[in-house]
N, C-alpha and C positions, 0 to 999 in steps of 0.2 A: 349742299356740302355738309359734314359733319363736323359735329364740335371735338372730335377726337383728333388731338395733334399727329401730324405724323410723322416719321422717321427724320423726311426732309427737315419737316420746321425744328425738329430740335436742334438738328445742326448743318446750315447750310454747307454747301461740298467746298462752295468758296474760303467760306470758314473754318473749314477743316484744313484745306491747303495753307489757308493764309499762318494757321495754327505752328502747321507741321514747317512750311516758312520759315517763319522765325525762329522757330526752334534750331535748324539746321542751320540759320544764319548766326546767331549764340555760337552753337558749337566749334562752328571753324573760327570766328572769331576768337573763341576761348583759344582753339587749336595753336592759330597763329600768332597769339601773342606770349604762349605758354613755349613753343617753340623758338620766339626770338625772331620771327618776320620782320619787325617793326625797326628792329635795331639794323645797325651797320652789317654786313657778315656774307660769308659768299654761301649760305647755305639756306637761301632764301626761295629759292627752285624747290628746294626738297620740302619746305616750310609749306609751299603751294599748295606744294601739292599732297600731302598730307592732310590739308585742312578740307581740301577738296572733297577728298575720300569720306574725311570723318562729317562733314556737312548733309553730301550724302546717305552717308550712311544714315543719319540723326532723319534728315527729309525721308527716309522711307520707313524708317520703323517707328515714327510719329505716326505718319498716316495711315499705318495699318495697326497700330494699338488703338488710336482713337476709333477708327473703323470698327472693330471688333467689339472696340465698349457700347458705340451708338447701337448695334444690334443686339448689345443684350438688353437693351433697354426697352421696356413694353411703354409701347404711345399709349395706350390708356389709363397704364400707373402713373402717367406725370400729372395727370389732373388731378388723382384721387386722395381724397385727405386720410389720413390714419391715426384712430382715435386710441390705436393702443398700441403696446411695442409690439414689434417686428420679429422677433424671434422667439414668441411666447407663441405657444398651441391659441388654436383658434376656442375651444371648447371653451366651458368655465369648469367641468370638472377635473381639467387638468392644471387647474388654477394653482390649488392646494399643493400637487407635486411639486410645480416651478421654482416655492418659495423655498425649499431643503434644496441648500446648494451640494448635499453630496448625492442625491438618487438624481438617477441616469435614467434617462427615456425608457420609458415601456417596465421600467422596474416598480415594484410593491413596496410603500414603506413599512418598515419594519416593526414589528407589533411586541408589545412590553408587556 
């Protein structure tokens, strides 16, 4: 077997459901007490069913945001350490460029 983690281990699908779960279970809650469920009123059917809708709706676009983040995620970046920033050029002669905050990628600085 390999030491490379893979999609599964980073986030089990149970995990993901159970994520998106809760989530959707919050929302209607939030729904039905923002609407007055809780209290006395004959508008309590409509309260249902509102909370229903917004639950679900929360339960599906949980689980396909998280979904879409777990595949942009490369299993072999999760092990790999990084010994220097992220959004610095790999070279060292782009070193010099990086530190003038006004030149723009691929530009020349300007000679005096």
């Amino acid at each position: 077997m390999t030491d490379k983690p893979t999609r599964r281990d980073l986030m089990k699908p149970v995990q993901l459901l159970g994520l998106a779960f809760v989530a959707a279970l919050f929302a209607g809650v939030v729904t039905l007490v923002s609407m007055g469920f809780f209290q006395n009123g004959d508008k309590s059917g409509n309260a249902l069913m509102i909370g229903g809708i917004v639950a679900g709706i929360t339960f599906i676009v949980v689980l396909v945001v998280t979904a879409l983040l777990i595949l942009a995620v490369d299993p072999a970046d999760v092990t790999k350490t990084l010994d220097r920033p992220v959004l610095l050029p790999k070279d060292e002669s782009a070193g010099d460029a990086a530190s003038d905050p006004d030149a723009t990628p691929g530009s020349t600085p300007p000679t005096r």
